[in-house]
C-alpha positions as CSV (number, residue, x, y, z in Angstrom):
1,X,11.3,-43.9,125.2
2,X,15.1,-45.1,125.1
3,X,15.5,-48.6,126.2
4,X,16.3,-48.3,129.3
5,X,12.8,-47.0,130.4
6,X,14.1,-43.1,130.3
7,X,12.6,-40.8,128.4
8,X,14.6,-38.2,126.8
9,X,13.1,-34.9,126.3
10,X,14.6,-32.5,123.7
11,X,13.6,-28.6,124.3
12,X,10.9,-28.4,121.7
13,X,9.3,-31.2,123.5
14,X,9.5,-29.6,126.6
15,X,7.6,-26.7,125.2
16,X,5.5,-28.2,123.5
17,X,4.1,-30.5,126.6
18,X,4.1,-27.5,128.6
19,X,2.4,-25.1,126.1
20,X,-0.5,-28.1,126.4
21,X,-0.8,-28.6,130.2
22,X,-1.0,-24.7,130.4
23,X,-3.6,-24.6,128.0
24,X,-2.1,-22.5,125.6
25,X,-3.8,-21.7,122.2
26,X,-2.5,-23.8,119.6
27,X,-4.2,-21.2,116.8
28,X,-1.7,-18.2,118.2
29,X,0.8,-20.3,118.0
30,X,-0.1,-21.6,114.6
31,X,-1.2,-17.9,113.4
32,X,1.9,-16.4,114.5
33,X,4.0,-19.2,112.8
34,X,1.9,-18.9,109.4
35,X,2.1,-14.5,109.7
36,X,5.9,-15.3,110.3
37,X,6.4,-17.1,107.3
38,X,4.6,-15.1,105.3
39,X,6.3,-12.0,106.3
40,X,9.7,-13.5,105.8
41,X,8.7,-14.2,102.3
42,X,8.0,-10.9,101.8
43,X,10.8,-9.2,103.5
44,X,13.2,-11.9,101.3
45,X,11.8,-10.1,98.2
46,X,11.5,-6.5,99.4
47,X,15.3,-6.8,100.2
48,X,16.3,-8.4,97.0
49,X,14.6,-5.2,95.4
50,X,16.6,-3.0,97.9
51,X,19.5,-4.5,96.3
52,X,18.5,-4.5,92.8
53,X,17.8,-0.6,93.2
54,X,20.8,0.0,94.9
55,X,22.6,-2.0,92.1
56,X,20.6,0.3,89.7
57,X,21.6,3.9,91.4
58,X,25.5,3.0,91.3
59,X,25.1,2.2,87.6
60,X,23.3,5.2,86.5
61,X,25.8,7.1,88.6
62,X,28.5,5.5,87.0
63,X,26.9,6.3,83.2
64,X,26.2,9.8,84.6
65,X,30.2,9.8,85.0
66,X,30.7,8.8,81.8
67,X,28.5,11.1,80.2
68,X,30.1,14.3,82.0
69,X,33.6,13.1,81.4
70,X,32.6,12.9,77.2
71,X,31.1,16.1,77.6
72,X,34.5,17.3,79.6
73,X,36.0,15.8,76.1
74,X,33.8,18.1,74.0
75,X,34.6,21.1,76.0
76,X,38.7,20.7,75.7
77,X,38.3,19.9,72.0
78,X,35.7,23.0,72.0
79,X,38.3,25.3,73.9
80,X,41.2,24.2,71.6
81,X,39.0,25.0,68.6
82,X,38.6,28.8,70.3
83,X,42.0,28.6,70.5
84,X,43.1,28.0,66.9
85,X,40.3,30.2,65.8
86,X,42.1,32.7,67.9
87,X,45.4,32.2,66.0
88,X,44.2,32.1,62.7
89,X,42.4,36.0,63.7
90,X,45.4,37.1,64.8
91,X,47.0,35.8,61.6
92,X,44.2,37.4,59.7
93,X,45.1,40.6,61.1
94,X,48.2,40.8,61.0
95,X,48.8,39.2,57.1
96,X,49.4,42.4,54.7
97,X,47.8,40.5,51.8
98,X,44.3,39.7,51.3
99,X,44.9,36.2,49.8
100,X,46.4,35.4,52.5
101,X,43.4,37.5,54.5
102,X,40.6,35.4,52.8
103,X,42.9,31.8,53.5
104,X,42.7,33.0,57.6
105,X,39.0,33.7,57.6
106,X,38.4,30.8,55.8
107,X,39.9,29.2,58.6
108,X,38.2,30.8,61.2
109,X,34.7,30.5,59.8
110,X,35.9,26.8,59.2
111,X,36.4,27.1,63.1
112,X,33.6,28.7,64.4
113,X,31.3,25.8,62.4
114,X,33.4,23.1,64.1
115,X,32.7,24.9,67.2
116,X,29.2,25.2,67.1
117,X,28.7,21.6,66.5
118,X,31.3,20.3,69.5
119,X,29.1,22.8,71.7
120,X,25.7,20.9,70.7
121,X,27.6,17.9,71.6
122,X,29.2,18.8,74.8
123,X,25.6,20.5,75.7
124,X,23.7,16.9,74.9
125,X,26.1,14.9,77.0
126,X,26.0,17.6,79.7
127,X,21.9,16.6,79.5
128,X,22.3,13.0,79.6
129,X,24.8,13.1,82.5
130,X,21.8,15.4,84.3
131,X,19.1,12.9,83.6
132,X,21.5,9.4,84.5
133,X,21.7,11.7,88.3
134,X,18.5,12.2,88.0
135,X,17.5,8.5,87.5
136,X,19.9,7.4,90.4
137,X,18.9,9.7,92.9
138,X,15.1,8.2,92.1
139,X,16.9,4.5,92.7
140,X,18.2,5.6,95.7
141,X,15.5,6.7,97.2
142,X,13.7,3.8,96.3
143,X,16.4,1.9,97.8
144,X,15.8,3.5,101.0
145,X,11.9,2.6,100.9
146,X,13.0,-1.2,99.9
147,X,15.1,-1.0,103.0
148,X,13.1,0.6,105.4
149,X,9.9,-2.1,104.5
150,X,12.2,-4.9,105.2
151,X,14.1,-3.5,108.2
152,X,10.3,-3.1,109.2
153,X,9.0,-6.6,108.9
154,X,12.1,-8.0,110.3
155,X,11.2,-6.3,113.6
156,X,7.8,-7.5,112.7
157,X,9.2,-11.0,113.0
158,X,11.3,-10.3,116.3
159,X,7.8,-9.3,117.9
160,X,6.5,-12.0,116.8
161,X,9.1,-14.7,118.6
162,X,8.7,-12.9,121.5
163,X,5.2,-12.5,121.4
164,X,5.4,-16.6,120.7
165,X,7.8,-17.0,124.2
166,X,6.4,-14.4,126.6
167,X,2.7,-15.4,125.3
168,X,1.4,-11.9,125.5
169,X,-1.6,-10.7,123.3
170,X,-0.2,-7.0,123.0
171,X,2.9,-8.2,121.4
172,X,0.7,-10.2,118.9
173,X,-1.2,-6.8,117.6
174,X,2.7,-5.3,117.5
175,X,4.0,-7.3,114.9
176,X,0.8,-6.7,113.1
177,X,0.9,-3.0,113.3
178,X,4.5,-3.2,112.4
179,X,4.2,-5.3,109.9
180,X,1.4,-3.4,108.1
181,X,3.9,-0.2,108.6
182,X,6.6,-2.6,106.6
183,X,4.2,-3.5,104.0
184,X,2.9,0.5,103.7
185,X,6.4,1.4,103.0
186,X,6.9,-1.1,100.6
187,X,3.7,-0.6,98.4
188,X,5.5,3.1,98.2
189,X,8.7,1.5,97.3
190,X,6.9,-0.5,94.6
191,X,5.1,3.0,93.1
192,X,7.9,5.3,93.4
193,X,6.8,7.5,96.1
């Protein structure tokens, strides 16, 4: 009461004293304020995993970048090998002498050795670019589950404020069904599926 002998309601009051006279249950009101927290708590942390995974998926794509751009290396140095291994042939071929015959094909089997090795190279990197696209699409997916639990329980929530305002029972057992659906998809989320 102000000192004048007014009383000054504030909005929550007003609900509050009219929830009462109306003889509206404080336990829904209580059990749909508890289930909101809750659910908040856990949509919080199934979004912070949606952005860890999504974090996750553009790193591996970036080292899956990296990988195929050393193994576009490999294959340039590979080709310029083929290249002097070509020259020296030609050499070979054309040189009247066979000392100079057996320096040339020295060369080239020198070449075809080096070869060889840059191809197991560029080949490796080729197969750890494939497996950091692999491991991002698998992030990204997850991502997706992360984000459709917590896009989920946020309607979950919205059902429940209206369910909290309008009062109706049906709307109670929606943002527990929805809710449940959120939680589903992000026990999925959490084992990969």
């Amino acid at each position: 009461m102000s000192e004048g002998g007014f009383h000054v309601h504030g909005p929550h009051d007003h609900e509050v004293e009219h929830a009462g006279a109306h003889g509206a249950s404080s336990g829904m009101i209580n059990q749909i304020a508890m289930f909101t927290a809750v659910i908040a708590t856990v949509g919080a942390i199934f979004s912070y995993m949606g952005g860890f995974t999504q974090a996750n998926a553009g790193l591996f794509k970036n080292n899956a970048a990296i990988k195929k751009t050393e193994a576009s290396n490999q294959w340039n140095f590979f080709q310029a090998k083929s290249t002097k291994q070509s020259l020296a042939e030609v050499s070979r071929d054309l040189t009247p002498g066979p000392t100079e015959k057996v320096k040339y094909q020295a060369k080239i089997d020198r070449y075809e050795k080096e070869k060889n090795d840059i191809k197991l190279v560029a080949e490796g990197l080729e197969k750890d670019a494939t497996a950091w696209d692999k491991q991002s699409d698998e992030q990204m997916h997850q991502h997706h589950r992360w984000a459709q639990a917590t896009t989920a329980l946020q309607v979950s929530i919205a059902l429940a404020a209206i369910a909290l305002l309008t009062k109706k029972k049906w709307l109670e057992y929606g943002m527990f069904i929805v809710a449940a659906i959120g939680g589903t998809i992000g026990v999925l989320a959490m084992l990969h599926i």
